[in-house]
VEXDREN-2710 file (C-alpha; in Angstrom, 1 decimal):
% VEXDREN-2710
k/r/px/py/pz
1/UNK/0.0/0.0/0.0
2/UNK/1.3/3.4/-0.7
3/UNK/1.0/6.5/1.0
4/UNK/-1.3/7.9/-1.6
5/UNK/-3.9/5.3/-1.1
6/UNK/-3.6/6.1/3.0
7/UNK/-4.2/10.0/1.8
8/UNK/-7.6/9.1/-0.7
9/UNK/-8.5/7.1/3.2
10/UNK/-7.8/10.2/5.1
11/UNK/-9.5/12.5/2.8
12/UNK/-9.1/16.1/2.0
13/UNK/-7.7/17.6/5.5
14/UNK/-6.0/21.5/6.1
15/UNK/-2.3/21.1/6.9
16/UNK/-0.8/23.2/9.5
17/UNK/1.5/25.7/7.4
18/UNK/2.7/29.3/8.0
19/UNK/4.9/30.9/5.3
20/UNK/8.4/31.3/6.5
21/UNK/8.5/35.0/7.3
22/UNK/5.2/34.3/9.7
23/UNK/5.9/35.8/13.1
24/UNK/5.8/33.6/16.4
25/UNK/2.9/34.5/17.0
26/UNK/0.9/33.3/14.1
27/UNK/3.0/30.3/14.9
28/UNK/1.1/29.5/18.0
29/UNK/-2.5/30.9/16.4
30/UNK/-1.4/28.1/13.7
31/UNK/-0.8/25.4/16.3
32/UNK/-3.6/26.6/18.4
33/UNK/-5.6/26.2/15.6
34/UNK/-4.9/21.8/15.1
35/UNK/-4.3/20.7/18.6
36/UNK/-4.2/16.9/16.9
37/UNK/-0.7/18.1/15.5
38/UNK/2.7/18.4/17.1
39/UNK/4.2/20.4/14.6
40/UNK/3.5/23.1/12.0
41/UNK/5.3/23.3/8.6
42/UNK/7.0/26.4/7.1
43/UNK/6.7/26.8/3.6
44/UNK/8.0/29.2/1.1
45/UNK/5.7/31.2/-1.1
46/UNK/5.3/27.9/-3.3
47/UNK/3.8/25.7/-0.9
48/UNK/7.2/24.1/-0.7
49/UNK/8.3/22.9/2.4
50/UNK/10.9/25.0/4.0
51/UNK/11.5/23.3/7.6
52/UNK/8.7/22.4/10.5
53/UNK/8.3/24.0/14.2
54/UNK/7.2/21.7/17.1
55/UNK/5.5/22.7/19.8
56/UNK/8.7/21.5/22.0
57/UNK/11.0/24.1/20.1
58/UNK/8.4/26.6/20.3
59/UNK/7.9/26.2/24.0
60/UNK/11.4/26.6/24.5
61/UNK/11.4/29.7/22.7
62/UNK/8.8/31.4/24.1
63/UNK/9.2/30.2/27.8
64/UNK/13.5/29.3/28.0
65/UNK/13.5/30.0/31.7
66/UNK/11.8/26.7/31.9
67/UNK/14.6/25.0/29.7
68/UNK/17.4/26.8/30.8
69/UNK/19.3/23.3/31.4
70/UNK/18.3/21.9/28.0
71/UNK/19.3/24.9/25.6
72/UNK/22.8/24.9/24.7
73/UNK/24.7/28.6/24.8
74/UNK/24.6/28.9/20.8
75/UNK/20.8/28.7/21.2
76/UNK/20.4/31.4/23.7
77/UNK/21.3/34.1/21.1
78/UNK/19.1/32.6/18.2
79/UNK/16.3/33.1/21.0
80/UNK/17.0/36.5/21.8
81/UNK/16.8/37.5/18.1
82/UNK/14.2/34.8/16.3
83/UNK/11.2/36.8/15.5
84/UNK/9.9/34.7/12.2
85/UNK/9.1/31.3/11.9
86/UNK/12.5/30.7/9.4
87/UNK/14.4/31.5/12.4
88/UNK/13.3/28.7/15.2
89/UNK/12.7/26.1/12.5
90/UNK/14.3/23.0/12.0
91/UNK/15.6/22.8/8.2
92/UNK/15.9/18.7/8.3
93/UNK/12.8/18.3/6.3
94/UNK/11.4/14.5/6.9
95/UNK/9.1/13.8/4.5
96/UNK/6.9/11.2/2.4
97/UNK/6.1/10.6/-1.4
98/UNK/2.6/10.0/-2.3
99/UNK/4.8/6.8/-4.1
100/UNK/6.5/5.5/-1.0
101/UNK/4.7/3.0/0.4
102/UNK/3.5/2.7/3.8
103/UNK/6.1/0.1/5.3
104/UNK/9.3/2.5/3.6
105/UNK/7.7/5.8/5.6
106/UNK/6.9/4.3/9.2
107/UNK/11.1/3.1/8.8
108/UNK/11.5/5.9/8.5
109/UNK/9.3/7.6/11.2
110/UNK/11.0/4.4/13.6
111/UNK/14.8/5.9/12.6
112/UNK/14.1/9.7/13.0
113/UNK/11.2/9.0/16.0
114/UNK/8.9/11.6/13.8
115/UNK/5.2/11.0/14.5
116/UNK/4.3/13.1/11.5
117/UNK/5.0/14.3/8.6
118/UNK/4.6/16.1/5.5
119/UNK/3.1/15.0/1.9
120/UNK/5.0/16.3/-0.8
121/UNK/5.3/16.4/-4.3
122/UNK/7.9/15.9/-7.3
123/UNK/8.4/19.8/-6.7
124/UNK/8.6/19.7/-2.6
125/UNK/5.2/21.5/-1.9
126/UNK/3.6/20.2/0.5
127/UNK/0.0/18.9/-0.2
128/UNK/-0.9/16.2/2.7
129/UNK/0.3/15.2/5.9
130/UNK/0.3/11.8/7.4
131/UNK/0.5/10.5/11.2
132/UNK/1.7/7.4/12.8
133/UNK/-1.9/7.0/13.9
134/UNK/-3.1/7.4/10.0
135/UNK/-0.4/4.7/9.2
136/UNK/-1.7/2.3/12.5
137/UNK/-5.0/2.2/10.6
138/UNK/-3.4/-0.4/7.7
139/UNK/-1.8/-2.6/10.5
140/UNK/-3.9/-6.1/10.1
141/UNK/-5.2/-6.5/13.9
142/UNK/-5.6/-10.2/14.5
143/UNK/-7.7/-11.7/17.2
144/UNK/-6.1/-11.8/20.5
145/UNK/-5.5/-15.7/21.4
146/UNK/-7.1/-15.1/24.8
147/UNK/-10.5/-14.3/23.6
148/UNK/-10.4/-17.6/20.8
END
């Protein structure tokens, strides 16, 4: 099964995007917005995806008081001066083709421990997203031995 047939399953859903020059703030009205989702993607003025914001990294933006511990010194100025969502995202784009089947995208999700991710096309615009829990609803559930 490939990842498009799981998207024609899900049907026609909003993905959380802001484009890159978004302020923090429609950042959070973004994630506020699809409390299902962990994440939100930046995009450029294509659709393309540009990098993703979790609500981990955005926590630790807004409240780093809380993190102090956690962020490492070269962080502490990137806080100070990130205003846009280019600037807290993280640029290692994990991703799926609507070609890829499902078993090549949850090794994927198992190597980089993502939960989610973005749909993309041949041009890297972004035009689905997919969850471990969309993916879960393929795996064949077999009676449990106890109840035969």
């Amino acid at each position: 099964m490939d990842i498009k047939d799981v998207m024609q399953h899900i049907g026609k859903r909003e993905v959380p995007c802001v484009p890159e020059h978004s302020d923090i703030s429609a950042v959070i009205q973004v994630l506020v917005r699809f409390p299902h989702s962990r994440l939100v993607y930046v995009v450029d003025d294509r659709q393309r995806l540009r990098g993703s914001i979790t609500v981990g990294s955005l926590l630790r933006h807004i409240f780093p008081y809380h993190y102090e511990a956690k962020i490492h010194p070269r962080g502490i100025l990137r806080n100070i001066t990130a205003a846009r969502a280019e600037h807290i995202m993280a640029r290692e784009n994990i991703f799926a083709l609507p070609d890829e089947t499902v078993d090549m995208v949850l090794k994927r999700m198992a190597r980089t421990g993502a939960k989610e991710m973005a749909v993309v096309d041949g041009n890297g615009a972004i035009i689905g997203d997919i969850t471990a829990v969309d993916l879960l609803s393929y795996y064949p559930v077999k009676a449990d031995p106890v109840d035969e």
